[in-house]
MARLUM-988418 format. One record per residue: x negated, y, z of N, C-alpha, C in turn; residue in one letter; residue number from 1. Coordinates in pm, whole numbers. Example, Ala and Ser with C-alpha at 12.3 -4.5 7.8 and 13.67 -1.06 7.14 Angstrom:
<recs>
n_east: -1319 n_north: -569 n_up: 780 ca_east: -1230 ca_north: -450 ca_up: 780 c_east: -1320 c_north: -330 c_up: 780 r: a k: 1
n_east: -1285 n_north: -225 n_up: 708 ca_east: -1367 ca_north: -106 ca_up: 714 c_east: -1290 c_north: 3 c_up: 787 r: s k: 2
</recs>
This chain:
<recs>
n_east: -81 n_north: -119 n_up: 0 ca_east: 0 ca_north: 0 ca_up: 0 c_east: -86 c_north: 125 c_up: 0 r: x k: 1
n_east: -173 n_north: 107 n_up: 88 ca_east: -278 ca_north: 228 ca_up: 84 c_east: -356 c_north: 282 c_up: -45 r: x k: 2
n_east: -386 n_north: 119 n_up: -84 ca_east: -398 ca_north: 200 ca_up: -224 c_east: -376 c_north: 245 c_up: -335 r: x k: 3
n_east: -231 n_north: 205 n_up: -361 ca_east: -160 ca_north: 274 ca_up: -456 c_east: -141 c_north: 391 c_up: -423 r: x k: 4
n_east: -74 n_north: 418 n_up: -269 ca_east: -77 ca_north: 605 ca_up: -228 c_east: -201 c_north: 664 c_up: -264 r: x k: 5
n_east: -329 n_north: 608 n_up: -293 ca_east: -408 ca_north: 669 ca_up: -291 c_east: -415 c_north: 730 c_up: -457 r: x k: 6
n_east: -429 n_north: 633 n_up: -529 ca_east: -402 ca_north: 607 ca_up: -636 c_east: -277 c_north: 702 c_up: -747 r: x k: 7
n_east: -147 n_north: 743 n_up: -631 ca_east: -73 ca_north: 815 ca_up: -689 c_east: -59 c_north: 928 c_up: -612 r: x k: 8
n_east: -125 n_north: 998 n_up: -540 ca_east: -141 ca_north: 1106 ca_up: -509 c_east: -265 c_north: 1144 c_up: -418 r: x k: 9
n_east: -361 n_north: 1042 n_up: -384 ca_east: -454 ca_north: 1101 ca_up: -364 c_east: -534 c_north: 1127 c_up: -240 r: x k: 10
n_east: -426 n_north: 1092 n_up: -151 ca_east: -414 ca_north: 1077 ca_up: -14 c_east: -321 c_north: 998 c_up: 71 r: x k: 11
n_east: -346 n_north: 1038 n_up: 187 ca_east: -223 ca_north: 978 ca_up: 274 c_east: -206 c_north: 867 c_up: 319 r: x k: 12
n_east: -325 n_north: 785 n_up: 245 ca_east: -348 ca_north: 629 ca_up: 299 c_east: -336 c_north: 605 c_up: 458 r: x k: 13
n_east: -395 n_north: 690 n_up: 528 ca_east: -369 ca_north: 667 ca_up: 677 c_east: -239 c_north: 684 c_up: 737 r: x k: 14
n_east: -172 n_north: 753 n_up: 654 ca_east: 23 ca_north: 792 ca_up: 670 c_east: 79 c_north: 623 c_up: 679 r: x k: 15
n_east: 35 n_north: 609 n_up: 519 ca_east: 117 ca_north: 487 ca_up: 448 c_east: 67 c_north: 389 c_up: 570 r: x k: 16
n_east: -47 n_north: 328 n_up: 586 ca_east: -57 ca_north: 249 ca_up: 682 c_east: -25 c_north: 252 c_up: 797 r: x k: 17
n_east: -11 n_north: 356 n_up: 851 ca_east: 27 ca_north: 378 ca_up: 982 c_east: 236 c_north: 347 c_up: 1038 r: x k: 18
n_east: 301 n_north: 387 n_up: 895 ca_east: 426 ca_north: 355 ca_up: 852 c_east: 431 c_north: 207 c_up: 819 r: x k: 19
n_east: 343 n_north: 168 n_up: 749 ca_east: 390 ca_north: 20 ca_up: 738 c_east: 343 c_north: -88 c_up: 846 r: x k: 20
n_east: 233 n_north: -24 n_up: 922 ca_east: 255 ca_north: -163 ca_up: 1068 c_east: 383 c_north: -68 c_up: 1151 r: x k: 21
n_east: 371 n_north: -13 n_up: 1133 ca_east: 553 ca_north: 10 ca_up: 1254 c_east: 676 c_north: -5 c_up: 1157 r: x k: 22
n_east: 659 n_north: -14 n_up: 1080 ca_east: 811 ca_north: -101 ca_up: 1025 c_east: 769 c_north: -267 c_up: 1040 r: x k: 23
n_east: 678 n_north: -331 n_up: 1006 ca_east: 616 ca_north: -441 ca_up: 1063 c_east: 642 c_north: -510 c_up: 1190 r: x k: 24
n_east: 567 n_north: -372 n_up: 1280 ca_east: 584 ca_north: -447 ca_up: 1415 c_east: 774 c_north: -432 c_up: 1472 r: x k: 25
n_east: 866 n_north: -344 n_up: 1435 ca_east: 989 ca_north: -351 ca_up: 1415 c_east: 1022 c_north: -433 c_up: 1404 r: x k: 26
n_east: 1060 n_north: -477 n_up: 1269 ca_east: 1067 ca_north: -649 ca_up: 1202 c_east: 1038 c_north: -748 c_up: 1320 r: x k: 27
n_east: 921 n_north: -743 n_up: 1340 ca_east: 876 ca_north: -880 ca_up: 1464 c_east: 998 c_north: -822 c_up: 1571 r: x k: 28
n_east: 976 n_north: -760 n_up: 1601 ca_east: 1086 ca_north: -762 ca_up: 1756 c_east: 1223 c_north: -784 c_up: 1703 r: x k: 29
n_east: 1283 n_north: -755 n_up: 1534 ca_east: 1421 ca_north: -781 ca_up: 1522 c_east: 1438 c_north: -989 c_up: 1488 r: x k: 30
n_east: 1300 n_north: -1028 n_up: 1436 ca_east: 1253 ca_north: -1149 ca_up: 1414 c_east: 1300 c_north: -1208 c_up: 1547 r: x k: 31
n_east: 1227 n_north: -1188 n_up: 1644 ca_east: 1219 ca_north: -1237 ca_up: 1773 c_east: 1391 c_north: -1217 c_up: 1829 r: x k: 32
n_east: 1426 n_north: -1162 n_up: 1821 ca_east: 1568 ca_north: -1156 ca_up: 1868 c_east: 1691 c_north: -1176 c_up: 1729 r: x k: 33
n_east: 1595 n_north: -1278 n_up: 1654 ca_east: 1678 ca_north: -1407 ca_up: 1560 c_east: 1773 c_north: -1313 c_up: 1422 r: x k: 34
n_east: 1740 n_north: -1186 n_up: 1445 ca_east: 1783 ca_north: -1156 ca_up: 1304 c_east: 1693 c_north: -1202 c_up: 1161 r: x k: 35
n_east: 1767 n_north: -1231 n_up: 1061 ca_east: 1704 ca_north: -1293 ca_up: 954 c_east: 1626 c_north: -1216 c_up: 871 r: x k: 36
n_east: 1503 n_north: -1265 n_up: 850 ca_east: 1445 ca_north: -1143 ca_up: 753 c_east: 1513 c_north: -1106 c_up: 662 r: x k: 37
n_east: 1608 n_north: -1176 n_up: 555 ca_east: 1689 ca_north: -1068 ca_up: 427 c_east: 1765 c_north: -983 c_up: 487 r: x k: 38
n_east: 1818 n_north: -1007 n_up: 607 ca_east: 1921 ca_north: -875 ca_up: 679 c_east: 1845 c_north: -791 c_up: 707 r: x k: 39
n_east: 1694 n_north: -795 n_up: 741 ca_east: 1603 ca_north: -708 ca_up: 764 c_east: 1522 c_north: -595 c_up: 653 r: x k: 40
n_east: 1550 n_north: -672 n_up: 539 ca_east: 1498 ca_north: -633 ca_up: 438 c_east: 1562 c_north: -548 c_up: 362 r: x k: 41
n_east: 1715 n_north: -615 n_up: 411 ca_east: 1842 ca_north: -526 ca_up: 312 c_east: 1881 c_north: -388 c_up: 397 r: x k: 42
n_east: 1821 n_north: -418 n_up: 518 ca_east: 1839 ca_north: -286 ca_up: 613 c_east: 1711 c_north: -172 c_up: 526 r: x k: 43
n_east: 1630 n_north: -216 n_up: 544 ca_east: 1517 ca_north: -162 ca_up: 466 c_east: 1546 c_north: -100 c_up: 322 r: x k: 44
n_east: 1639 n_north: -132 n_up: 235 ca_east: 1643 ca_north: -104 ca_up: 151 c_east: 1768 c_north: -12 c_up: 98 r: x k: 45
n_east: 1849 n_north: -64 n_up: 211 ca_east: 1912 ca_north: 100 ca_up: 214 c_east: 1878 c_north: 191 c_up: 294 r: x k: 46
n_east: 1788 n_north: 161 n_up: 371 ca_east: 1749 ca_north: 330 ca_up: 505 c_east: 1703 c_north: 382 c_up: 333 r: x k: 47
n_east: 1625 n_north: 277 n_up: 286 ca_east: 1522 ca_north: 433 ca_up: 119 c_east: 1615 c_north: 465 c_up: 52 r: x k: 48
n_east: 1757 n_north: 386 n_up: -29 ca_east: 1802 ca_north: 465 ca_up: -76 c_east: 1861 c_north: 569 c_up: 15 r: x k: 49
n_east: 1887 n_north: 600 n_up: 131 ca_east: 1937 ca_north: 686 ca_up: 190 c_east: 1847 c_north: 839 c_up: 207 r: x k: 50
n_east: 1733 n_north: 722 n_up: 226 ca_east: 1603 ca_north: 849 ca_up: 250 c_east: 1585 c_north: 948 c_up: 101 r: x k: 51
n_east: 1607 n_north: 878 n_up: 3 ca_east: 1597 ca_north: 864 ca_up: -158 c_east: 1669 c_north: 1034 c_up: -173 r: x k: 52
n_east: 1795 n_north: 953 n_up: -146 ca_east: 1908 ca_north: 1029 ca_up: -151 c_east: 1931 c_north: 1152 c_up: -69 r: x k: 53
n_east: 1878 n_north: 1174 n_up: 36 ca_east: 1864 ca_north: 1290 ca_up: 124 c_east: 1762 c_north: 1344 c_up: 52 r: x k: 54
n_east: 1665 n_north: 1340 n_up: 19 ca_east: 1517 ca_north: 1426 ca_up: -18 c_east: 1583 c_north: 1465 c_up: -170 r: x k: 55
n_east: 1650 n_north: 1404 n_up: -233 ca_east: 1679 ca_north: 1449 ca_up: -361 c_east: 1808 c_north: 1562 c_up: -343 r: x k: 56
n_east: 1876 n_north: 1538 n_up: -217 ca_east: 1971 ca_north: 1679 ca_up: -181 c_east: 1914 c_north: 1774 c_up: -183 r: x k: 57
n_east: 1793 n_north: 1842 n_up: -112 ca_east: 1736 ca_north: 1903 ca_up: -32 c_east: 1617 c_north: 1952 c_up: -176 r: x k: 58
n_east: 1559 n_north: 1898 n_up: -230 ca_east: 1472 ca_north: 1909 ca_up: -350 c_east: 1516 c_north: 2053 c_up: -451 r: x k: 59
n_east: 1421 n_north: 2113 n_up: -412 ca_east: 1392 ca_north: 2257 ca_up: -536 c_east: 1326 c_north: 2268 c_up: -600 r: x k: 60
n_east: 1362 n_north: 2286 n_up: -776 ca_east: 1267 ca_north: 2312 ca_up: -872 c_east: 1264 c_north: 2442 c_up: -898 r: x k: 61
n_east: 1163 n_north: 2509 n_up: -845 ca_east: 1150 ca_north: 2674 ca_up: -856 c_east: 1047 c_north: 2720 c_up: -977 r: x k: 62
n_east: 992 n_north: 2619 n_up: -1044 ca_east: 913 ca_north: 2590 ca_up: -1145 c_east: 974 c_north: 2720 c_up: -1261 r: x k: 63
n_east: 1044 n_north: 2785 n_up: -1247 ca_east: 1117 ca_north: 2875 ca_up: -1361 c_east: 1105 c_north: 3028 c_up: -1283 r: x k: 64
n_east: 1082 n_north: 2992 n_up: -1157 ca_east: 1087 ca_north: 3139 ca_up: -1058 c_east: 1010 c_north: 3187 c_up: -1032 r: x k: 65
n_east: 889 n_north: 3268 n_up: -1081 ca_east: 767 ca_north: 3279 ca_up: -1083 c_east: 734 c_north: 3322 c_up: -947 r: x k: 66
n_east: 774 n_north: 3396 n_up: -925 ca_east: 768 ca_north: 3461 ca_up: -731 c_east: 784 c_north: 3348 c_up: -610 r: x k: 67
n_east: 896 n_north: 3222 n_up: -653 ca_east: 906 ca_north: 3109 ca_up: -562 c_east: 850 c_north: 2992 c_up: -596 r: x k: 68
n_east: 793 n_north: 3020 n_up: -699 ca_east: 696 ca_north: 2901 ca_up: -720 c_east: 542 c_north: 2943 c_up: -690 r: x k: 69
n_east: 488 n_north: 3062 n_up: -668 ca_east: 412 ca_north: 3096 ca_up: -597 c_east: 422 c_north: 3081 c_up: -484 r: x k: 70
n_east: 538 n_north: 3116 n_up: -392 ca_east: 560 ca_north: 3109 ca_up: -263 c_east: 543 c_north: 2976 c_up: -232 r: x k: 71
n_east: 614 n_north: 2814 n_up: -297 ca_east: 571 ca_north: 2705 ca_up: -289 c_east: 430 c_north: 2696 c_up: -270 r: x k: 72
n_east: 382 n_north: 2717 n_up: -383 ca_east: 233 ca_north: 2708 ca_up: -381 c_east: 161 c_north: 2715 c_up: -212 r: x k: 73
n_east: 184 n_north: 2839 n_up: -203 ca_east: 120 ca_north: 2901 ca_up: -99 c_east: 154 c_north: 2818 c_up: 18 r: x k: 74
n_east: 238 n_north: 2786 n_up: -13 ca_east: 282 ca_north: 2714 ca_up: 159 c_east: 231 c_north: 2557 c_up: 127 r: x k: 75
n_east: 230 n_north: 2491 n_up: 11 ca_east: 148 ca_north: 2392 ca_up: 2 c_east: 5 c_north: 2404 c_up: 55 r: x k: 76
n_east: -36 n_north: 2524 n_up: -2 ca_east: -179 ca_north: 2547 ca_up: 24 c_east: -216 c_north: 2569 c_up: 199 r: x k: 77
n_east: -120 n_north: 2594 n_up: 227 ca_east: -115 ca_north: 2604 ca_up: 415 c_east: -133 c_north: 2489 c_up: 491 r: x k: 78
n_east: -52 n_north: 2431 n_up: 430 ca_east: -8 ca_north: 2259 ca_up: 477 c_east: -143 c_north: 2184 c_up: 454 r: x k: 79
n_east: -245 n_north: 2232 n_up: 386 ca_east: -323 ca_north: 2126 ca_up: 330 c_east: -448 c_north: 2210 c_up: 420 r: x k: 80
n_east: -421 n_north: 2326 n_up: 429 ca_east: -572 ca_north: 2403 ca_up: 520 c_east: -570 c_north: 2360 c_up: 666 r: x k: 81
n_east: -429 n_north: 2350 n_up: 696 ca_east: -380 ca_north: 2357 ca_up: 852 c_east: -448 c_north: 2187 c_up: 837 r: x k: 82
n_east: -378 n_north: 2133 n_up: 756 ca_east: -442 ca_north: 1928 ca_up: 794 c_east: -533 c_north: 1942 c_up: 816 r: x k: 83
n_east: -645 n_north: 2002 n_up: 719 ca_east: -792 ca_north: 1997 ca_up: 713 c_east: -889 c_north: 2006 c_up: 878 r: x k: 84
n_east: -794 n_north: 2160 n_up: 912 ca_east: -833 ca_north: 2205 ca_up: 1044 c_east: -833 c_north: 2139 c_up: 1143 r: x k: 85
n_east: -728 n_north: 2081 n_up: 1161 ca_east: -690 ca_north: 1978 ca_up: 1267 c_east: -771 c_north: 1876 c_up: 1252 r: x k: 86
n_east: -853 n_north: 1828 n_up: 1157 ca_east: -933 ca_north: 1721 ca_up: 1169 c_east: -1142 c_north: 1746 c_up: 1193 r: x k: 87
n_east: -1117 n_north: 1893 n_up: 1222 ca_east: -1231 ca_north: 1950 ca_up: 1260 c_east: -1343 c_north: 1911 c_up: 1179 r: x k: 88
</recs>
């Protein structure tokens, strides 16, 4: 998994992994208390379309707005100085 995130954007491998042993270790405790993995899986597969479906509500293409697609920018560019910082 890590390395396809890496692969399609470049980063974030420590995200992706860090998300997939805790949906993992989840699973084991719903395992252990005898739910079936396809009920587990099918749970899994609608939380994304849900997740899918919320992020695509919420999603702005300002790509035409020259002033808010700068403003994007900029706040991308924040998000990525502020990570940096925090990792000293």
């Amino acid at each position: 998994m890590s390395r396809f995130q890496n692969d399609e954007v470049g980063g974030g491998t420590t995200s992706v992994t860090v998300l997939a042993s805790e949906l993992l270790r989840e699973a084991e405790k719903l395992i252990e208390k005898k739910l079936h993995t396809q009920t587990i899986i099918a749970g899994w597969r609608a939380a994304t379309q849900v997740s899918h479906s919320a992020l695509i509500g919420v999603a702005q293409d300002n790509s035409k707005d020259a002033e808010k697609f700068r403003e994007d920018l900029m706040n991308i560019s924040k998000l990525a100085v502020d990570a940096v910082m925090r990792l000293k």
